[in-house]
N, C-alpha and C positions, 0 to 999 in steps of 0.2 A: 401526415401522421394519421389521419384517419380513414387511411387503406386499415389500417393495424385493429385486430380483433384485441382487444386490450383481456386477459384472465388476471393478470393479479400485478399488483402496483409494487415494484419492493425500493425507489424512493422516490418522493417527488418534495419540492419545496427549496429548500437553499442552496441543493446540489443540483446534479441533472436529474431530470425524468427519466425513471429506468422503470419499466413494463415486463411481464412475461406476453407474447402475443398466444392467441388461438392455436397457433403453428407450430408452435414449443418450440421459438425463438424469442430471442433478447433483445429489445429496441430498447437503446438510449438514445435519447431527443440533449442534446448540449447546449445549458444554458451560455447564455454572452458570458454572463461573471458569476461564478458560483464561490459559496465560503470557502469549498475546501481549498482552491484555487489561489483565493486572497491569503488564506492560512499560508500555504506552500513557497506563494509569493516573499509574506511576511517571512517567512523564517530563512530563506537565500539573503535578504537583506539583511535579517540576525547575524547569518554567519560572515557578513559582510561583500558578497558576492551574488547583488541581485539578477532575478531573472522573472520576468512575468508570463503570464499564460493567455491567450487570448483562444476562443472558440475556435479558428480555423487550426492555431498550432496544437493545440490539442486533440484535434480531431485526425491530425499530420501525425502526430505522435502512435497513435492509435494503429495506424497503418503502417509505421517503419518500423514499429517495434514486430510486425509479422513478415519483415523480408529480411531479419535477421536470423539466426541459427536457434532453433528452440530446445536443443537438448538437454537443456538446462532447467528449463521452466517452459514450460506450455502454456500458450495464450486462445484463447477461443475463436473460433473462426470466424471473418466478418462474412457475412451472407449479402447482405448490399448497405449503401451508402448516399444519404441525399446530402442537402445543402446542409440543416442541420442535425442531422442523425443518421444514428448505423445500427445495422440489424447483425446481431453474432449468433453463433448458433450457443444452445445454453448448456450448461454442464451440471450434471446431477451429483452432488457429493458432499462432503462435510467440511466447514471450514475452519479455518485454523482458531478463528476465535473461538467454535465449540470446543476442539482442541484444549485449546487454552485454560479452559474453566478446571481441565483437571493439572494439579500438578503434576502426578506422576508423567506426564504425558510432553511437558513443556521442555524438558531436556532434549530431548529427540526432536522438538518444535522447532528450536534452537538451535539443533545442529543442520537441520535442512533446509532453514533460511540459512545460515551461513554457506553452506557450502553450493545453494540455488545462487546467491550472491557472486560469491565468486567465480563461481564460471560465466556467471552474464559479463560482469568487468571482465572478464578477460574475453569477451565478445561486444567491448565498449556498448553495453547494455546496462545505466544507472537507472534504476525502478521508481526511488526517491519517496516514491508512496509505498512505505508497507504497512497499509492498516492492516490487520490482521482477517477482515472481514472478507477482503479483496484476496485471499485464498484459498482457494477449492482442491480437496483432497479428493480425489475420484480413482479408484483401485489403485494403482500402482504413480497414476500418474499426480504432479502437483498444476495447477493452474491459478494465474494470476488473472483476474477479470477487469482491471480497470487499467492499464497502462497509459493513461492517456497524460502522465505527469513525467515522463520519460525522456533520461536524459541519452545524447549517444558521443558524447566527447570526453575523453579522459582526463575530465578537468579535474581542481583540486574543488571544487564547488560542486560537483556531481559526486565525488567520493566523500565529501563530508558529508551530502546531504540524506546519502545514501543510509549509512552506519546513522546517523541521528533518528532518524524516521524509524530505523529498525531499533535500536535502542529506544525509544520513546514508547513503540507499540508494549514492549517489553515494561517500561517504567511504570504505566497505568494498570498494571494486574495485580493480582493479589503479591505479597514479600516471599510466599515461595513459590509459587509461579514464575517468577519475578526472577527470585536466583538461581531455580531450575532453566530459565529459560538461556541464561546469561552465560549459564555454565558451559549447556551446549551450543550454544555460539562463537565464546571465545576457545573452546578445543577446537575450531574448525578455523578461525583466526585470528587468534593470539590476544593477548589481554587488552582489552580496551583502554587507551589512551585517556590521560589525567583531564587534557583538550575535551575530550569527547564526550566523557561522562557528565564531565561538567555543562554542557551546552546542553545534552540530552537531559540530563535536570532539571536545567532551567525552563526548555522547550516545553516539558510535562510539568511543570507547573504551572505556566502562562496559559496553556491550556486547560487546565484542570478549573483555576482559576476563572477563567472566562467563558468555557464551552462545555466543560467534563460535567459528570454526575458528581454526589457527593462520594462515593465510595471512589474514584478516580483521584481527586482532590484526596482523600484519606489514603489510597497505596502512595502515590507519585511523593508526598512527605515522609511514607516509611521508607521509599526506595531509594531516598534521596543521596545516601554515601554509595551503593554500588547496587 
């Protein structure tokens, strides 16, 4: 790691160490066990269909998910790879959580993750992480920058985990944000299941609860019926 000209830190601490380098590339350094990790962990056992994460498979991950078809969603290029970290090249653009702050804006937010979604499943491509942060809007194109929680079997646990994750990034925003986002989501695939919403409820407020700010804890109780 200390080849790498470090310009600016965008996280380091409980997750992995992610860098902009001198080179105007993107080294993440992959911790052994990180929160989001154990989150993600946690919540496959929620839904009753555990699966854990370890540094090498998600590092695994990171790589298969770029030998599959990206018409759908663009991932960022790896440029090289050590024992624990990989260098991507970086992508300049705006992400969906800016996005997000507006509502007029979240309908359309809504319909392009649904419809990003579904063409991945139908290239057994489960993302399973959609924090909203983890996408980059850059001219025409959309990119996902953190795949490393990625599933590729058409299970019934990579399909729920999928829709909860995306539904949850959705429950912690503001109530129209919220149902703007929701709207355009379910025109692209059809109304969310009784099952689903409910889990994605629950999911955002055990997080809200334990991790979120207060104003997260404040949407995720107003969004709590739909």
């Amino acid at each position: 790691m200390s080849n790498f000209e470090v310009e600016k830190v965008f996280e380091e601490g409980d997750t992995n160490d992610v860098f902009l380098t001198g080179e105007g590339t993107v080294v993440k350094k992959f911790s052994r066990v990180s929160l989001p990790a154990v989150a993600i962990s946690l919540a496959y056992m929620f839904t009753g269909y555990p699966r854990f994460f370890t540094r090498d498979n998600r590092m695994e991950n990171e790589k298969e998910v770029r030998t599959k078809n990206q018409d759908h969603l663009d991932f960022p290029d790896i440029i090289s790879a050590g024992e624990k970290f990989m260098e991507f090249e970086y992508i300049e653009g705006r992400s969906l959580k800016e996005k997000a702050e507006n509502p007029d804006e979240c309908e359309e937010m809504g319909k392009l993750l649904g419809n990003a979604m579904k063409g991945l499943q139908s290239e057994n491509i489960f993302l399973v992480d959609y924090s909203l942060d983890n996408f980059i809007q850059a001219e025409e194109d959309l990119y996902h920058i953190d795949p490393e929680y990625a599933g590729f079997r058409n299970s019934k646990a990579n399909r729920l985990m999928e829709i909860l994750s995306l539904l949850f990034a959705f429950k912690i925003l503001p109530p129209e944000n919220y149902r703007n986002g929701l709207k355009g989501l379910e025109s692209v695939r059809g109304r969310t299941s009784f099952l689903e919403m409910f889990l994605a409820n629950s999911l955002a407020l055990l997080y809200a609860v334990f991790l979120g700010s207060r104003a997260e804890f404040s949407n995720s109780v107003k969004n709590f019926k739909r």
